[in-house]
C-alpha positions in Angstrom: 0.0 0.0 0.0 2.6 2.8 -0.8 2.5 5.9 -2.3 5.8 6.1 -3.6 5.6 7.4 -7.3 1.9 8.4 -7.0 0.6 11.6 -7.8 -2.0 12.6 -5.1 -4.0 16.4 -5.5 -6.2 17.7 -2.5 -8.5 20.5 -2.9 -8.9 22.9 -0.2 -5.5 22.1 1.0 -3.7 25.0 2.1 -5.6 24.4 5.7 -7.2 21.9 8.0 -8.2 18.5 6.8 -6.7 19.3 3.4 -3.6 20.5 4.4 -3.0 17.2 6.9 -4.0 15.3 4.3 -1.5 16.3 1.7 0.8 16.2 4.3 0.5 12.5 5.1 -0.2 11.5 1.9 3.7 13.3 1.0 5.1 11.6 4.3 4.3 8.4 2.2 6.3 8.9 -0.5 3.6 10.7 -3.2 3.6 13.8 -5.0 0.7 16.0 -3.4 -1.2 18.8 -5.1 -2.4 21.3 -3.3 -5.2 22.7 -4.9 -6.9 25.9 -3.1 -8.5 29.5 -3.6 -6.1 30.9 -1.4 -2.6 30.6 -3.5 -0.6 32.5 -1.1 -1.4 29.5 1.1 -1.2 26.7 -0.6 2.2 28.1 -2.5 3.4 27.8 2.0 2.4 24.5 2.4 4.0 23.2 -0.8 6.9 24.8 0.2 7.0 23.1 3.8 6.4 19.9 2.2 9.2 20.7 0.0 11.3 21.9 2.9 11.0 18.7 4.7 12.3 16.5 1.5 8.6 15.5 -0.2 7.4 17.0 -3.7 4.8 19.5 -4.2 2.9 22.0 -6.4 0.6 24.4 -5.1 -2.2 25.1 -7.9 -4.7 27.6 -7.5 -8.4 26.7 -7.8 -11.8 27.6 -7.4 -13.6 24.2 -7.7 -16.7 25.9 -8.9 -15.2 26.9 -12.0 -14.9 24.3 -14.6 -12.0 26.0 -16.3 -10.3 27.1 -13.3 -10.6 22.9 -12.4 -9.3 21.8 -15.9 -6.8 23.8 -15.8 -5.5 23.1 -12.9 -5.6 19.2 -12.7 -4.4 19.4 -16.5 -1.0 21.4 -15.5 -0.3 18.8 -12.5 -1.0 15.8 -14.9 1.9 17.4 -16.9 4.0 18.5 -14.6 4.0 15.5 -12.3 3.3 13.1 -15.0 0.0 11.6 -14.0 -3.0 12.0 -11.2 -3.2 9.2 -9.2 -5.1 10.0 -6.3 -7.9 12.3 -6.0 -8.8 13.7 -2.6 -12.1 16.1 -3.2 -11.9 18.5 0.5 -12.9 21.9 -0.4 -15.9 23.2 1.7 -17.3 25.4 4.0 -19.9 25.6 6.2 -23.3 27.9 6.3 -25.6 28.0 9.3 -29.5 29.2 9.6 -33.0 27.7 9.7 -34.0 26.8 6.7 -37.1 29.0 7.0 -34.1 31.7 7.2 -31.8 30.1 4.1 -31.0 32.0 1.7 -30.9 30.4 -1.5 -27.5 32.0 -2.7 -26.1 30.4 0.1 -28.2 27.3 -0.3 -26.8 27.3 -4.4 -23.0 28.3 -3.0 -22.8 25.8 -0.5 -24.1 23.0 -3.3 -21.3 24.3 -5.3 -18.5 23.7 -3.3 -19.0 20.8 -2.2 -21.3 19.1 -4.9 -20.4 20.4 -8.3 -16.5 20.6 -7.0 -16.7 17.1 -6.5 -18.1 16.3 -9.6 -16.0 18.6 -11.6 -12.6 17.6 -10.3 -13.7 13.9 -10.6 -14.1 14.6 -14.3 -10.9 16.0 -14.4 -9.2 13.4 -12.4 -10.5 10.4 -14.0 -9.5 10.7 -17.4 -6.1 10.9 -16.4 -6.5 7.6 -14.1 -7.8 6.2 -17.7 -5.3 7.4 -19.8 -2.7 6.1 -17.7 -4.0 2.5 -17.6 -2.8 2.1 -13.7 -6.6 3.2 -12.6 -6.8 5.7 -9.2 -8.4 6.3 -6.1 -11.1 9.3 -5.3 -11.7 10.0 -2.2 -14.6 12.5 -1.2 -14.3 14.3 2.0 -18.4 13.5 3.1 -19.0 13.8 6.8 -21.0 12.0 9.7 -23.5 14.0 8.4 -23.6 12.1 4.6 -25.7 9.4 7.2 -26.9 11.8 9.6 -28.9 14.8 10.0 -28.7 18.5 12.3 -31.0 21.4 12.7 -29.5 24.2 10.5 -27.5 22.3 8.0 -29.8 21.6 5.2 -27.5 22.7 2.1 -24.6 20.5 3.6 -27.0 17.5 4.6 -28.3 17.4 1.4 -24.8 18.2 -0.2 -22.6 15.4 2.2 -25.7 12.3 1.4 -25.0 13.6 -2.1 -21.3 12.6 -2.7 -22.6 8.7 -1.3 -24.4 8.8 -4.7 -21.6 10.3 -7.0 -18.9 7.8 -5.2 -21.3 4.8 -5.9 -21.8 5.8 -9.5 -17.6 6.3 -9.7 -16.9 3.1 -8.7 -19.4 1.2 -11.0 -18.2 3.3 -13.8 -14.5 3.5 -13.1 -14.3 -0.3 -11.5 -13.4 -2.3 -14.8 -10.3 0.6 -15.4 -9.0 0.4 -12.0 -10.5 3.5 -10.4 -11.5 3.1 -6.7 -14.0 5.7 -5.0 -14.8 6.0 -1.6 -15.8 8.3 1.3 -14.3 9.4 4.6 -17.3 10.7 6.7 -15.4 12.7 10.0 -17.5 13.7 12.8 -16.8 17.2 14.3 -13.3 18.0 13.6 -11.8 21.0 15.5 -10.5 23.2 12.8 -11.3 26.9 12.2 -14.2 25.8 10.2 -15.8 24.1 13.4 -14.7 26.8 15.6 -17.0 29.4 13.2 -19.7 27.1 14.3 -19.8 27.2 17.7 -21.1 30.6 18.6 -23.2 30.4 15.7 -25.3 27.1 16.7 -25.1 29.0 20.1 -27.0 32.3 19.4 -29.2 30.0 16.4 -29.8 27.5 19.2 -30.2 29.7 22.6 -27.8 27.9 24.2 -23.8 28.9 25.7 -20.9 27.9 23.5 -19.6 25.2 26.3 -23.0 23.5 25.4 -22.8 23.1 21.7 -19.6 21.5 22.3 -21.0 18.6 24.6 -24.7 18.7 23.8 -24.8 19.4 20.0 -21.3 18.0 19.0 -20.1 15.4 21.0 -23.0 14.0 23.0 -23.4 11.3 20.5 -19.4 10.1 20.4 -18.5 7.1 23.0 -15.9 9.4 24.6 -16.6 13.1 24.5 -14.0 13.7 22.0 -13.5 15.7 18.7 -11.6 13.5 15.7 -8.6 14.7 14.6 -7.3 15.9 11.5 -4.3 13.2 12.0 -7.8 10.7 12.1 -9.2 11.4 8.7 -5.4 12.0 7.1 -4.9 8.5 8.4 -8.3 7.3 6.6 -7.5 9.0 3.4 -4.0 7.5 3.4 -5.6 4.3 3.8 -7.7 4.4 1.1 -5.0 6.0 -1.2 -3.1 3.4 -1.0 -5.6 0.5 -0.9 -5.1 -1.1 -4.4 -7.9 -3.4 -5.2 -12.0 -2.8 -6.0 -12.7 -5.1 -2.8 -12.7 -1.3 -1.0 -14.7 1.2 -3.4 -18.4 2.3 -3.3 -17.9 2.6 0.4 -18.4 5.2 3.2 -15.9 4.9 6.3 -17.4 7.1 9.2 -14.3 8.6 11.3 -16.4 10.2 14.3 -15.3 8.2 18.0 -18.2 6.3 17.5 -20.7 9.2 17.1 -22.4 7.6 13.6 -22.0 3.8 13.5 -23.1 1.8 10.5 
């Protein structure tokens, strides 16, 4: 199961879950992409990576924009000579009642995390075909591709969503080698998270100390948030897991808060 020679890009990589997964994925001996909005970033991470004896390119994209995608996975194919692994992170998170959503948000929040994963799968694959050695996508979905919270219906909707397009992948790109699969994380504590806190908290009528044990962790057999270091594990995992006995599958990552 090693990475050595693989290409691996991650979108939304300059920070959090992205950025620990690129960096695990280059501590195994592959070639990470970091693929983000924020160049600046992702140009600091590649450098690190580089820094500490691995191989990087920082590529700027939005994942909404088809071209901006294309042309980003396109000059990695070339300059790295092939895309191997696929890890599809980008996302952010909106909160409100749905009674209260508004639908730019509702269409922006789709975006990201729907049609980005769709997009750079059609990107990816090709190359995964053209190189005749297949690949492995890996959607960043969350305990909440399975389960449901108050406030979240764009990302509900959007996370169950990438159960279907991985499924669909992995009958489609089974017969060429080309693996799909989902990590689903429970709350991670990144900046992303931390946004959420006081917002559940004035949406919920409830302190900030309480959405920590009552809205994020009650369900978990410990009390605990996963790790980034958790999910990088996962996608590392399934990076390097080289057979079709493992695609079409969702892998929940949450101390026990989902359990299938």
């Amino acid at each position: 199961m090693s990475l050595k020679n693989k290409v691996a890009l991650v979108t939304g990589a300059a920070s959090g879950i992205g950025e620990q997964c690129a960096r695990k994925l280059a501590s195994l001996g592959a070639a990470v992409v970091i693929a983000d909005l924020n160049l600046e970033n992702a140009q600091k991470v590649a450098s690190s990576i580089v820094a500490a004896g691995g191989k990087a390119l920082a590529v700027a994209m939005d994942v909404t924009s088809e071209e901006a995608v294309n042309s980003g996975i396109d000059r990695a194919a070339k300059e790295l000579g092939s895309i191997d692994v696929l890890v599809s992170n980008a996302g952010i998170q909106i909160v409100a009642p749905i009674e209260e959503y508004e639908f730019s948000n509702w269409k922006k929040m789709l975006a990201i995390h729907l049609d980005g994963a769709f997009l750079t799968t059609k990107a990816a694959i090709k190359h995964m075909y053209a190189g005749g050695k297949g690949g492995s996508i890996i959607y960043m979905g969350s305990v909440h591709s399975h389960e449901a919270s108050k406030l979240k219906a764009p990302y509900v909707t959007a996370k169950h969503g990438l159960l279907g397009l991985a499924r669909v992948v992995a009958k489609e790109g089974g017969p060429r080698g080309v693996r799909a699969n989902v990590v689903c994380p429970g709350y991670v504590r990144t900046p992303l998270v931390d946004k959420q806190i006081p917002e559940q908290a004035k949406e919920l009528g409830i302190s900030e100390a309480e959405v920590v044990k009552n809205v994020m962790l009650r369900e978990t057999v410990d009390g605990e948030f996963t790790t980034v270091e958790d999910v990088a594990n996962t996608v590392a995992f399934l990076a390097g897991f080289e057979s079709n006995a493992l695609t079409g599958q969702s892998v929940i990552v949450s101390h026990g808060w989902a359990m299938q």
